[in-house]
C-alpha positions in Angstrom: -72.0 -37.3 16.4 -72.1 -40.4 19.1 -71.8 -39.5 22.8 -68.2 -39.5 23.7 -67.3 -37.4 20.5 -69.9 -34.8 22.1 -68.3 -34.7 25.1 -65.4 -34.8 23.5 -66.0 -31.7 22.2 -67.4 -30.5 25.1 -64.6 -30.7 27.3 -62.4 -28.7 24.5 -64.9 -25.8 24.9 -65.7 -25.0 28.5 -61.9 -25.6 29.2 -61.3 -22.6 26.9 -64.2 -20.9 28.4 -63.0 -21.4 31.8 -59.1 -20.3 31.0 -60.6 -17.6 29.3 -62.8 -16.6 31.9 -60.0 -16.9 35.1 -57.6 -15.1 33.9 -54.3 -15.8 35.9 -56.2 -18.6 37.3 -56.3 -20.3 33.7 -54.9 -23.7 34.7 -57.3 -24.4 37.6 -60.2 -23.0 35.6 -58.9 -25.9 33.0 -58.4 -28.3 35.8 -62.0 -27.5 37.1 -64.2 -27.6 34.2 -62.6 -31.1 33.0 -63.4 -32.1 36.4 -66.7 -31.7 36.3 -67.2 -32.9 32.7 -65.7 -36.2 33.7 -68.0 -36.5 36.9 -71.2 -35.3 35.1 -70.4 -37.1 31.6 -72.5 -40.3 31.9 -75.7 -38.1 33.1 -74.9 -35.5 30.5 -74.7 -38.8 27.6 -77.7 -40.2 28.7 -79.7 -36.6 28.8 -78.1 -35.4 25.2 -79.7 -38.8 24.1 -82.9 -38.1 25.2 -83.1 -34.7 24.0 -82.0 -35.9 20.5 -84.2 -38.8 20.5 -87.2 -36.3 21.5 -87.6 -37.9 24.7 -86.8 -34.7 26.5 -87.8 -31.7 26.3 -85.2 -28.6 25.6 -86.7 -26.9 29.2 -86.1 -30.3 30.8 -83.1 -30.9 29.7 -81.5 -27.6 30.7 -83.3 -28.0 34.2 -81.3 -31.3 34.5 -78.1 -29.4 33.4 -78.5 -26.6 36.1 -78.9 -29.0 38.8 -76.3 -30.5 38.4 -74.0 -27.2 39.5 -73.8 -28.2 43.0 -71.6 -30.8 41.3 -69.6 -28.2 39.9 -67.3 -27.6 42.4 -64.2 -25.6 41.3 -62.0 -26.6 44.2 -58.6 -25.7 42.6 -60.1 -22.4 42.2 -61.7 -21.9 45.2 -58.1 -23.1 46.7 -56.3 -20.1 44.6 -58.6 -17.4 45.5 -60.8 -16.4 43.5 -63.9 -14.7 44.0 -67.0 -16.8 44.7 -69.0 -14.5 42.1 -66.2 -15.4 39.8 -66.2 -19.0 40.2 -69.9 -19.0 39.5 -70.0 -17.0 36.6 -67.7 -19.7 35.4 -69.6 -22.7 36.8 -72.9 -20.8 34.7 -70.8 -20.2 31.8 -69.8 -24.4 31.7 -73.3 -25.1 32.4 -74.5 -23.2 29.5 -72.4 -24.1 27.0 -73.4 -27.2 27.6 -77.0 -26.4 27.3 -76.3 -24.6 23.8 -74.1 -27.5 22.2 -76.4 -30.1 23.4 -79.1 -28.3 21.9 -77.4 -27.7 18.3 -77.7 -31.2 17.9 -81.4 -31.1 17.7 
């Protein structure tokens, strides 16, 4: 699977994770978590790489993930109202799946 395909995929899954998650809130969840995909993509390419190519570590590579959740922003969500715990379980959820696709591929 190159790159792009992966996040490809990506993108498919922590959208539905996101709607799922947000209920009523589905559409920013959506809008969100493709947000942050497309801002974090090139790292998240470059990291899946690695990890495949044995150049990384599976502990360092989900380090790199989780930091990058300060990137994860969730503005339309924070603009409709939802719970901050909410929004992070969501921005935890993203992150992981992530993690656990990235690592299927090794």
């Amino acid at each position: 699977m190159g790159k792009k395909a992966f996040v490809k995929g990506l993108e498919k899954k922590v959208a539905a994770f996101a709607a799922a998650e947000a209920g009523d809130h589905a559409k920013s969840a959506t809008k969100d978590a493709k947000a942050f995909l497309a801002e974090s993509s090139a790292k998240i390419e470059e990291w899946t790489a690695l990890l495949v190519a044995g150049e990384l570590s599976k502990d360092d590579f989900a380090w790199l993930v989780q930091s990058r959740k300060d990137n994860a922003k969730m503005e339309a969500l924070a603009q409709a109202g939802l719970a901050k715990a909410k929004i992070q379980r969501i921005v935890n959820g993203v992150l992981d799946i992530v993690v656990t696709e990235a690592f299927r591929l090794v």
